[in-house]
Z-matrix of the N, CA and C atoms (Angstrom, degrees):
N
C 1 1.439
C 2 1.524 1 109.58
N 3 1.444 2 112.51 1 129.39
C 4 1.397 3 99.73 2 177.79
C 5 1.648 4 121.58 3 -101.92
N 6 1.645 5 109.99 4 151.52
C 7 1.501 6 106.05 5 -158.46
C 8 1.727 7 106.18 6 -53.48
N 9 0.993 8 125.41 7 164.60
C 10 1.604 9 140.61 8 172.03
C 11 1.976 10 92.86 9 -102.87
N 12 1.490 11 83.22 10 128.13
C 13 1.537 12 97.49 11 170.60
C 14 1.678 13 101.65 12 -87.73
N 15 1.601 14 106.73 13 125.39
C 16 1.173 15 116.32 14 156.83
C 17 1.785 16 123.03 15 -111.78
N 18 1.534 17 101.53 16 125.95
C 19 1.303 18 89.77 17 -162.80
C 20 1.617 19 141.41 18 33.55
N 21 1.709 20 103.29 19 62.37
C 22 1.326 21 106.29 20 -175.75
C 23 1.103 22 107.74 21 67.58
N 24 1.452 23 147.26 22 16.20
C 25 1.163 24 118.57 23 167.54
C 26 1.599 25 89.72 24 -158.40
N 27 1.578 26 100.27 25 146.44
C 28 1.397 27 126.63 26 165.97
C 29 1.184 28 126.97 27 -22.44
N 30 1.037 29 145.50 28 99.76
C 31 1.526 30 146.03 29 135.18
C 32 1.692 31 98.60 30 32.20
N 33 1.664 32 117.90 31 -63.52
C 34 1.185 33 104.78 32 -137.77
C 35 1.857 34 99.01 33 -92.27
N 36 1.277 35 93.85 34 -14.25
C 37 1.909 36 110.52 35 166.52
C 38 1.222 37 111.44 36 -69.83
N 39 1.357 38 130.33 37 -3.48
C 40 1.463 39 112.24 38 159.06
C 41 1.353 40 130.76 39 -96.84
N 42 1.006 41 109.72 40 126.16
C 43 2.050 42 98.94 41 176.42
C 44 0.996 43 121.09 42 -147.49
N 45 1.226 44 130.24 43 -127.98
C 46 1.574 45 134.86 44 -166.75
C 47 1.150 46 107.86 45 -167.65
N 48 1.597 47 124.38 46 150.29
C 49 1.880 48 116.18 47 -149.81
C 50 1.777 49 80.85 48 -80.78
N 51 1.407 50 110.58 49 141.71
C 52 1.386 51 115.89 50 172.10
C 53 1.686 52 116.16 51 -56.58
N 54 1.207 53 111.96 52 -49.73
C 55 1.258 54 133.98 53 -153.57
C 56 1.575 55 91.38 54 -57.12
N 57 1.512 56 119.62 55 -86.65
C 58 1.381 57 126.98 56 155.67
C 59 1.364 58 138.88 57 -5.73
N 60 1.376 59 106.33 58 -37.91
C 61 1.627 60 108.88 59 179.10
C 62 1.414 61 95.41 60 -111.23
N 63 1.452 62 124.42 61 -13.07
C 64 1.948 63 105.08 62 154.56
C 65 1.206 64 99.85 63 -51.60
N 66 1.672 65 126.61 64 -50.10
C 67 1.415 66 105.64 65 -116.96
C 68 2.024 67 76.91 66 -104.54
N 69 1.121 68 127.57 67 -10.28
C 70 1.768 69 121.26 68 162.24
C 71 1.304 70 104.26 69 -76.41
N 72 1.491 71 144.22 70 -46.11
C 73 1.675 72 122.41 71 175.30
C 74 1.295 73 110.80 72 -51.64
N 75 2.513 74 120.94 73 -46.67
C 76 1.558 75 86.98 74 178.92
C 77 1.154 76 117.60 75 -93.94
N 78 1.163 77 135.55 76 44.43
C 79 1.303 78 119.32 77 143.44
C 80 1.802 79 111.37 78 -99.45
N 81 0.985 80 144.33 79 -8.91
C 82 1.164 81 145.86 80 134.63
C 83 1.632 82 113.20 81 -21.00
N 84 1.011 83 95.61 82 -62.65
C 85 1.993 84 96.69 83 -159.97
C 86 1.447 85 109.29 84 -104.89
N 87 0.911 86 119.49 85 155.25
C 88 1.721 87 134.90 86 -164.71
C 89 1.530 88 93.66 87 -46.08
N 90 1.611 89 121.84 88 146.49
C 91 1.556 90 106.09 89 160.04
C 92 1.444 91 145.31 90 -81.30
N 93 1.770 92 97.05 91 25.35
C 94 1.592 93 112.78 92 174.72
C 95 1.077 94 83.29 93 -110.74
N 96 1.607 95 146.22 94 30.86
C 97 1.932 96 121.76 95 153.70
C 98 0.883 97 115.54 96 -102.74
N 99 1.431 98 132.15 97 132.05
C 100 1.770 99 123.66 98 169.30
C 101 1.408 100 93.37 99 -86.71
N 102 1.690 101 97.92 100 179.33
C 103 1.842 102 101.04 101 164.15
C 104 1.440 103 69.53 102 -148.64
N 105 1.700 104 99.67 103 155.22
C 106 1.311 105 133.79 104 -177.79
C 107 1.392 106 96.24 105 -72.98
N 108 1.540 107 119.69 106 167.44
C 109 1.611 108 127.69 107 179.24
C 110 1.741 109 90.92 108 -82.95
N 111 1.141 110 131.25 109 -49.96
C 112 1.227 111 101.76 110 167.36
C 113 1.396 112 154.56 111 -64.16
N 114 1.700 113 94.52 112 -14.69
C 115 1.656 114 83.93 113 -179.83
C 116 1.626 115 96.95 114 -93.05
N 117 1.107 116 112.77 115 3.05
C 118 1.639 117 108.61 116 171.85
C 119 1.714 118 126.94 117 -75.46
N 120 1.509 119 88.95 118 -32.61
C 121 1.607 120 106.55 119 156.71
C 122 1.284 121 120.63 120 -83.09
N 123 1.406 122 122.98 121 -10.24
C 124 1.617 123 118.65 122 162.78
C 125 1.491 124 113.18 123 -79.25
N 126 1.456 125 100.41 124 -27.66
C 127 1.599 126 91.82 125 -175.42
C 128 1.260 127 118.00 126 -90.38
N 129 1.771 128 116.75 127 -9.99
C 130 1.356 129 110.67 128 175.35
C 131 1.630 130 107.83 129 -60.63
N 132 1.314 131 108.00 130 -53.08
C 133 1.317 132 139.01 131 163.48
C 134 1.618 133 113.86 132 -9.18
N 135 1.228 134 109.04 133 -84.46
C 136 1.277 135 104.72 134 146.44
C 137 1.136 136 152.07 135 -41.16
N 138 1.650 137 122.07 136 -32.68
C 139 1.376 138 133.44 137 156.51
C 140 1.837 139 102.93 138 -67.35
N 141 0.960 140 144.43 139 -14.04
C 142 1.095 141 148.32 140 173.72
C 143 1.484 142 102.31 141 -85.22
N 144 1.097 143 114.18 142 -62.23
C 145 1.900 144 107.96 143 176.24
C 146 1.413 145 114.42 144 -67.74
N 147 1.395 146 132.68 145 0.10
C 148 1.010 147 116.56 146 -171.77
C 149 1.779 148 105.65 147 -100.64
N 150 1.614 149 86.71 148 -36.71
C 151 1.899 150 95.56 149 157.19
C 152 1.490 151 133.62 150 -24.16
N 153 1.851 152 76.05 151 -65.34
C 154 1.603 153 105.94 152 -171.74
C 155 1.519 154 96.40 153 -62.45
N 156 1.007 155 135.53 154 -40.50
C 157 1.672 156 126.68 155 174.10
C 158 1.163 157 130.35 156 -63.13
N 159 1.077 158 86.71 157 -48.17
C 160 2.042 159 95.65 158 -173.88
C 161 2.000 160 93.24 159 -88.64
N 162 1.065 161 144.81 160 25.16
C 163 1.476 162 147.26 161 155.52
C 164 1.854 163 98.49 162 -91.38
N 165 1.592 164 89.28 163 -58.69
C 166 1.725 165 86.32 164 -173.80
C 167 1.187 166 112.31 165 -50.77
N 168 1.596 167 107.44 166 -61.04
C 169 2.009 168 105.82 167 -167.52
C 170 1.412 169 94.01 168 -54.18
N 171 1.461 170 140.72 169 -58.94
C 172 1.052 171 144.97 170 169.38
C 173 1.687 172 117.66 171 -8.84
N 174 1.312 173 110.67 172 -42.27
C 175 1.111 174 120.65 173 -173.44
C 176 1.469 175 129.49 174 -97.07
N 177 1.283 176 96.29 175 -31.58
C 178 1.401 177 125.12 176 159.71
C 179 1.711 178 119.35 177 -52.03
N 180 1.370 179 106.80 178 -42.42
C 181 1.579 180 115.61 179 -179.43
C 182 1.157 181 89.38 180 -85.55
N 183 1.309 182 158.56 181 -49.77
C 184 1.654 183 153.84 182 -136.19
C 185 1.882 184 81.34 183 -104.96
N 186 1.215 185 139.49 184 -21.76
C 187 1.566 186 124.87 185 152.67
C 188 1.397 187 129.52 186 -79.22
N 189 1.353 188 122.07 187 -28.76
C 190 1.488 189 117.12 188 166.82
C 191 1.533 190 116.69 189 -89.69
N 192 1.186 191 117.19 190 11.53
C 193 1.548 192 137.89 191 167.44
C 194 1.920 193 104.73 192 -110.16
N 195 1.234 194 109.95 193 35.01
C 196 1.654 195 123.56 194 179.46
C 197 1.641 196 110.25 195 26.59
N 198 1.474 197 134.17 196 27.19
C 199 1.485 198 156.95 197 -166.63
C 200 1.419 199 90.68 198 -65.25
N 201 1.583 200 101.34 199 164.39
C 202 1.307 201 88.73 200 139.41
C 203 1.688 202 88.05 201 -146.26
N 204 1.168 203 119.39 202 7.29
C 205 1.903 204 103.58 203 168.03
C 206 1.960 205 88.08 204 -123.61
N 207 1.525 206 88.48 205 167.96
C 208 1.247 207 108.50 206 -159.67
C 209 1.332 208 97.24 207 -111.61
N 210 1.390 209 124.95 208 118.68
C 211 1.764 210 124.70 209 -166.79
C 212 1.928 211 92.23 210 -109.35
N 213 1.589 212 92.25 211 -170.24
C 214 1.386 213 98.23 212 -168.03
C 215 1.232 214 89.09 213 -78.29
N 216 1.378 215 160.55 214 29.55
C 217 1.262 216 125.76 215 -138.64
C 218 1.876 217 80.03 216 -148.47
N 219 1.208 218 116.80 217 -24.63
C 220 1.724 219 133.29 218 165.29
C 221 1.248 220 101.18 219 -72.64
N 222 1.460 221 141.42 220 -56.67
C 223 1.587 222 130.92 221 -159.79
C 224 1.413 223 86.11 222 -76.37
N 225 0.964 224 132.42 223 -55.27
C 226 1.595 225 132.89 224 -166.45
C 227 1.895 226 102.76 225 -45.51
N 228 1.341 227 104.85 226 -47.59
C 229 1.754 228 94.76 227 179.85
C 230 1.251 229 117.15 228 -77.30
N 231 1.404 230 100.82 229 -21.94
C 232 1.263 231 101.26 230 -171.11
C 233 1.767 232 107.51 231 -73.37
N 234 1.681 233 114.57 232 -29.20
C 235 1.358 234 95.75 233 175.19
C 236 2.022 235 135.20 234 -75.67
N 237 1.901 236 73.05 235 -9.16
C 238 1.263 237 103.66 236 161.93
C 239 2.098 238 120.24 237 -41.72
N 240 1.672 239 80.58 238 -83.11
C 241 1.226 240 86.86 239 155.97
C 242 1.324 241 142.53 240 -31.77
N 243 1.374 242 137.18 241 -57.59
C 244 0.962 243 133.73 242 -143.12
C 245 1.726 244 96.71 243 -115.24
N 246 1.242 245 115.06 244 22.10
C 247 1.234 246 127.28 245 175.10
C 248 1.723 247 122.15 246 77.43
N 249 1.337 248 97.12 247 24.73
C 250 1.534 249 91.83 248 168.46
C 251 1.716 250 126.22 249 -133.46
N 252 1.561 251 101.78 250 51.68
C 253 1.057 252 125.69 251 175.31
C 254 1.577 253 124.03 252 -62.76
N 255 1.642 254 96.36 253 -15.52
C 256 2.128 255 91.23 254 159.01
C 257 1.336 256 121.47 255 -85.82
N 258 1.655 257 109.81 256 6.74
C 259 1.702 258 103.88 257 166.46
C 260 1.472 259 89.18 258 -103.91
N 261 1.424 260 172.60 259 -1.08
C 262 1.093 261 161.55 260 -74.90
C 263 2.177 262 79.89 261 -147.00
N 264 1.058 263 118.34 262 -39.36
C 265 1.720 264 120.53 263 -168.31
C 266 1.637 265 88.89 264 -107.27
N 267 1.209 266 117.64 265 -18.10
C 268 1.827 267 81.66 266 179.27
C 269 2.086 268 92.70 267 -98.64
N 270 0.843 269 111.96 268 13.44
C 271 1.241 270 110.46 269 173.54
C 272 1.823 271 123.72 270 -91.02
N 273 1.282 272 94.81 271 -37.10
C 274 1.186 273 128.05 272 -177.73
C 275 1.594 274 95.43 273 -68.43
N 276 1.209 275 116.24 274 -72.58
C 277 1.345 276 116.80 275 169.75
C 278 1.322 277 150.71 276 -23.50
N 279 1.604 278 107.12 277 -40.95
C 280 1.287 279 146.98 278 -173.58
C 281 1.569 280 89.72 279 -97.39
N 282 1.346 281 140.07 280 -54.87
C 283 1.492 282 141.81 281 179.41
C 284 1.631 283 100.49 282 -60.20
N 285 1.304 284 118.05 283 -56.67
C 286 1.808 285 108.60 284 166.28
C 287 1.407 286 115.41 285 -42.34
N 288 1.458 287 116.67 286 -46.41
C 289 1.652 288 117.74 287 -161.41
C 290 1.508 289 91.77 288 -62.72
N 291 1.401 290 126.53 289 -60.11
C 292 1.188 291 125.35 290 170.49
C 293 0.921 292 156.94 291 -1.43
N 294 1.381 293 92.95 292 -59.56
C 295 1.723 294 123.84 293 168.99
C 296 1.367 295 112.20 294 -77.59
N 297 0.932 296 106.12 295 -27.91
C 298 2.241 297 112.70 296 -161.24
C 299 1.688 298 64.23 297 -95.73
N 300 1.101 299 152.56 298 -95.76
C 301 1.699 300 143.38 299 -157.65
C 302 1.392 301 108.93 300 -25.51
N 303 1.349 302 123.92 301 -70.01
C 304 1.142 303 126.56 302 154.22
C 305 1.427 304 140.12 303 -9.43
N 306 1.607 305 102.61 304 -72.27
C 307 1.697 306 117.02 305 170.05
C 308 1.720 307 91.95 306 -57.41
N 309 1.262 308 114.90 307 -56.54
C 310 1.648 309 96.69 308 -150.01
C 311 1.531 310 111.37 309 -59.24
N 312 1.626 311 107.93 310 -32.15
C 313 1.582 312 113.96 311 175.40
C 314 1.498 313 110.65 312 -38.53
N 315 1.273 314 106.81 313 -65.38
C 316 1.347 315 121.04 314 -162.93
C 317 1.600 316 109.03 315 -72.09
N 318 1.301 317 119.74 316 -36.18
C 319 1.746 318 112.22 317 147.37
C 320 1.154 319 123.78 318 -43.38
N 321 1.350 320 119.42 319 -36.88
C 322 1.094 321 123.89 320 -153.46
C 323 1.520 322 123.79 321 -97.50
N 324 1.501 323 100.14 322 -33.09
C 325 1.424 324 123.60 323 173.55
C 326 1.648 325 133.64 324 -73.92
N 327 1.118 326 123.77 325 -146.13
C 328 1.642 327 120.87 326 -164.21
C 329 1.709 328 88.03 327 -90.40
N 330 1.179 329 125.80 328 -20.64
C 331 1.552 330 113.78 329 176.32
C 332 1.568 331 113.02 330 -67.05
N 333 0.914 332 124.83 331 -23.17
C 334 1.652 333 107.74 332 -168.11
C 335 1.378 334 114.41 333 -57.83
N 336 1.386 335 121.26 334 -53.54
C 337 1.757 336 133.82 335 -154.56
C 338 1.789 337 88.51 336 -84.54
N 339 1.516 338 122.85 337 -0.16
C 340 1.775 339 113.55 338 159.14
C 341 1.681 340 115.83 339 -59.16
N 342 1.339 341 126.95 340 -34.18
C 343 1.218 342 133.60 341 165.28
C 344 1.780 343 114.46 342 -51.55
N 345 0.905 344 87.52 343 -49.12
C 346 1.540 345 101.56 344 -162.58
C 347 1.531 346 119.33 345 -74.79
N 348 2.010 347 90.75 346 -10.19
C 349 1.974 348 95.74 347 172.59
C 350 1.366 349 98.63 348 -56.63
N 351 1.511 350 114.45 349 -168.89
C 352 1.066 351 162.15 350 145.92
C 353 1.400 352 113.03 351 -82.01
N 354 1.393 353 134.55 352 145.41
C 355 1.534 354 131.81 353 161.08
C 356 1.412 355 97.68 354 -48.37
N 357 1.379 356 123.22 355 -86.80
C 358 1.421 357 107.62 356 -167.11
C 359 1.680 358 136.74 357 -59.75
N 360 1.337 359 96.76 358 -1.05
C 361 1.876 360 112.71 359 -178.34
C 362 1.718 361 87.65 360 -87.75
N 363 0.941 362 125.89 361 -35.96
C 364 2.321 363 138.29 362 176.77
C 365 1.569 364 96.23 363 -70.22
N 366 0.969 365 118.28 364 -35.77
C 367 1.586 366 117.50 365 -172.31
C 368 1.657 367 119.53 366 -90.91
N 369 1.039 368 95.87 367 -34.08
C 370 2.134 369 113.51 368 166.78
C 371 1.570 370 107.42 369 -75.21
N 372 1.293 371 109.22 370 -40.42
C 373 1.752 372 120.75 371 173.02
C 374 1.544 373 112.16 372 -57.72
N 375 1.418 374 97.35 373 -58.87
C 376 1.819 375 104.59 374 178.46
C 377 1.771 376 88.43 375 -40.16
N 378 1.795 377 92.65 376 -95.20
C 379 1.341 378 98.80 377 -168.93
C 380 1.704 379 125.72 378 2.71
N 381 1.618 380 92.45 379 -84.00
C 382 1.470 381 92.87 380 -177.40
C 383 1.705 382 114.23 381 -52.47
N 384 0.863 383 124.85 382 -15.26
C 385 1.997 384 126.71 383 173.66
C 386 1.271 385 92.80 384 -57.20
N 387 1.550 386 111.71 385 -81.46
C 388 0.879 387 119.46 386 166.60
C 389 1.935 388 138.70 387 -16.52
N 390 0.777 389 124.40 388 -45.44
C 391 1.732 390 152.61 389 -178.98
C 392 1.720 391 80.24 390 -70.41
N 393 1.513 392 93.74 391 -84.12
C 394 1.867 393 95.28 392 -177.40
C 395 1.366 394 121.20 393 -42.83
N 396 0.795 395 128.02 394 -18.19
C 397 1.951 396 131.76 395 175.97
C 398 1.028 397 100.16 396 -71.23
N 399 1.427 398 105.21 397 -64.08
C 400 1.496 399 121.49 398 -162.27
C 401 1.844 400 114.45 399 -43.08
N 402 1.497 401 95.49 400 -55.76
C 403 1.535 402 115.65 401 177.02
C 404 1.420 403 93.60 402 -56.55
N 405 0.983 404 147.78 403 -83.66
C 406 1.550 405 144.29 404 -142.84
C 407 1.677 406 107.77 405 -68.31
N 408 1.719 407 113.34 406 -15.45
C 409 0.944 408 106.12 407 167.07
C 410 1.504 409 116.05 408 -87.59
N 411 1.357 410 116.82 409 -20.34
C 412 1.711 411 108.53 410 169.14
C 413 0.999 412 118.82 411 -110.07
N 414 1.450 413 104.71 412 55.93
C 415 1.584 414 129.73 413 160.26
C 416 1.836 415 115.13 414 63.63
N 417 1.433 416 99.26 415 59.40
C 418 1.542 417 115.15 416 -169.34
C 419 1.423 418 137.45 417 47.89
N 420 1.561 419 111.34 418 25.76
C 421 1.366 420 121.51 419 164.42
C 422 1.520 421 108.30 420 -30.78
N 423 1.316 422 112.79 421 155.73
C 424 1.381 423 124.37 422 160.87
C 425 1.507 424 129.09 423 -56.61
N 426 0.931 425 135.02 424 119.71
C 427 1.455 426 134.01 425 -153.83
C 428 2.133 427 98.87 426 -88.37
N 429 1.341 428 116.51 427 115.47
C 430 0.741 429 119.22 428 -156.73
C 431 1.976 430 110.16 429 -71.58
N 432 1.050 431 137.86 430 169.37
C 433 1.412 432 141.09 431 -170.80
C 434 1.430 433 101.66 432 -51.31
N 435 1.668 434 144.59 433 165.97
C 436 1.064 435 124.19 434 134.36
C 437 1.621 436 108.89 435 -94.47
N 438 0.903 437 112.43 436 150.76
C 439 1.964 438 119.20 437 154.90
C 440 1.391 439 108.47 438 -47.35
N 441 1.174 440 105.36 439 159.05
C 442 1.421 441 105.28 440 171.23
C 443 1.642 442 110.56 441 -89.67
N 444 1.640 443 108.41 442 109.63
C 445 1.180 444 82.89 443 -176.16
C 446 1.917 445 143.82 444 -50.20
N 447 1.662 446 112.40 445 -9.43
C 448 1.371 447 100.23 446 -163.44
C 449 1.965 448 89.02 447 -84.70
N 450 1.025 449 121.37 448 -3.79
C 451 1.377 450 124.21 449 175.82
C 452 1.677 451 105.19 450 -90.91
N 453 1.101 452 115.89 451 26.89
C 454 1.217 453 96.29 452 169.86
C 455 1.888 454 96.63 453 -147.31
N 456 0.914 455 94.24 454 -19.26
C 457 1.926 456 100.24 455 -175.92
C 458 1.300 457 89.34 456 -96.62
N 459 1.156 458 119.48 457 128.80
C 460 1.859 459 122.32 458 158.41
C 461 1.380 460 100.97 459 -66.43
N 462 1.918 461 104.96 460 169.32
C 463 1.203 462 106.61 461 151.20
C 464 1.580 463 117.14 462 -85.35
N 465 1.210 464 105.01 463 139.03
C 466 1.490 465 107.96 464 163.54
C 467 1.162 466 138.48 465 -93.76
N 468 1.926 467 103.38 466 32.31
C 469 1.609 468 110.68 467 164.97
C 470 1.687 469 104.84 468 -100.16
N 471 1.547 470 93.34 469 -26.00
C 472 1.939 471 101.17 470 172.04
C 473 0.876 472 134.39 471 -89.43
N 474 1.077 473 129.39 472 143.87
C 475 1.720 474 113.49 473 -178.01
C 476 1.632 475 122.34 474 -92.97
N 477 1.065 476 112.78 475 131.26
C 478 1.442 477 119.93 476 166.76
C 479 1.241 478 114.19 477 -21.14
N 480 1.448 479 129.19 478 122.22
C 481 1.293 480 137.33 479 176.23
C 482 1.894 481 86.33 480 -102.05
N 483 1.263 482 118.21 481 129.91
C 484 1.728 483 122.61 482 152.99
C 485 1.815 484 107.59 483 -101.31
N 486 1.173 485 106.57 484 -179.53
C 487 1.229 486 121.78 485 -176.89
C 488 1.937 487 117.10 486 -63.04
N 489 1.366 488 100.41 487 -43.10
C 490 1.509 489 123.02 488 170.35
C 491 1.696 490 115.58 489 -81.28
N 492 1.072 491 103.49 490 6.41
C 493 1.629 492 97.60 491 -174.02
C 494 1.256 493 105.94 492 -107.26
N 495 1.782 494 128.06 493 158.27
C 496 1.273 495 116.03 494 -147.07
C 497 1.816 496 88.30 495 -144.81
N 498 1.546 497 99.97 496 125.25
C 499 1.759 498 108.27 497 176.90
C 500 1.706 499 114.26 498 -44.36
């Protein structure tokens, strides 16, 4: 049988992190079962072809639906399709948990208090990201001071006083 190219690359270049799918089969099975190193590599194996299937049909429905990205709403027919429509609700399920995991992360995390800048408190933030990139890209230089930004943005309800301008 010859390998199927997936995305530029070989059949045998695709897989699944080993470590991870040991450690999801034993928690699967009682903790008096071993599984041999091979049938553990057969079953990654399979979790890899089963991917590779349900992506294609997957893709296939998100093309005769004129798509061009593939939402949850394609893998879902597609398991339809291909005859495994009694996981079709515990899938669904696990894709909800997801999302509510998801939202709460991102509530929850360094994004929230981004709303809550100021334009110029978002613009001193960039900057300094910025500054920090920069440094780590020329091999951890010292990241130089920032200004304060309200010393460097006027207000724009006042007007600029220059040196030549007269009260």
């Amino acid at each position: 049988m010859e390998p199927m190219d997936i995305v530029g690359k070989a059949k045998e270049d695709a897989s699944l992190p080993k470590a991870t799918m040991t450690k999801i089969i034993k928690e699967m099975l009682p903790p008096d079962v071993r599984v041999a190193r091979d049938a553990q590599d057969l079953l990654i194996e399979c979790c890899v072809e089963f991917i590779n299937l349900i992506s294609s049909e997957s893709n296939e429905v998100c093309n005769r639906e004129e798509k061009r990205t593939i939402a949850p709403e394609h893998v879902l027919k597609a398991l339809e399709v291909l005859g495994f429509g009694e996981y079709i609700e515990e899938v669904y399920a696990a894709y909800e948990q997801h999302k509510l995991e998801t939202m709460d992360t991102l509530k929850s995390g360094k994004w929230t208090n981004v709303a809550e800048m100021t334009e110029e408190e978002a613009l001193a933030e960039q900057q300094r990201m910025f500054a920090e990139a920069r440094a780590r890209m020329n091999g951890g230089a010292t990241i130089p001071k920032q200004p304060d930004p309200e010393a460097t943005i006027p207000n724009q309800s006042e007007p600029e006083l220059s040196a030549n301008s007269q009260l």
